[in-house]
C-alpha positions, 0 to 999 in steps of 0.5 A: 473521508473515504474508507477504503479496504485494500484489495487482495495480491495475487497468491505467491509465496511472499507476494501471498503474505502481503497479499493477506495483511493487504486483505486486513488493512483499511485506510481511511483516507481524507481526500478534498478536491483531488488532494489527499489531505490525510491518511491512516490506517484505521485497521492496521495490516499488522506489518507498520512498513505495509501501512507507511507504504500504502499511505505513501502509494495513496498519496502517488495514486491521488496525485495521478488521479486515480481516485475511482475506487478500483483504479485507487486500490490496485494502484495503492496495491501495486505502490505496496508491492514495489516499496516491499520488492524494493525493501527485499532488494537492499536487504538482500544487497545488504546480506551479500555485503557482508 
């Protein structure tokens, strides 16, 4: 198992606030001859949607590849900021809905 710290964003305003519940959270990550097997949070981000996205980037990233610890991180980071860009977007469409 590889136990990993998600690195910090970029400051920014929102970006910012991710970028610190990033900067908590750990991943333990189970990864067996390029596959990942499995993945938790072992220190939570405090934001659950923050730790069910980077799991899901974790496993995008390892099926790319991207197992080198660095290149891991950054895509699992930028794999978190699309799924939150992504969530802001349809809510906002939302709110303009109505």
């Amino acid at each position: 198992m590889a136990l990993l710290a998600v690195a910090q964003a970029p400051p920014a305003d929102e970006i910012s606030v991710v970028g610190r519940r990033l900067r908590k959270l750990q991943l333990d990550l189970n990864i067996d001859a390029g596959q990942l097997r499995g993945c938790r949070a072992r220190v939570s981000s405090g934001d659950r949607f923050i730790d069910e996205a980077a799991c899901s980037a974790a496993r995008i990233c390892v099926g790319r590849r991207s197992v080198a610890r660095t290149g891991l991180l950054t895509c699992i980071n930028e794999g978190v900021f699309a799924a939150v860009a992504r969530d802001r977007a349809k809510e906002e469409s939302r709110n303009a809905q109505d």
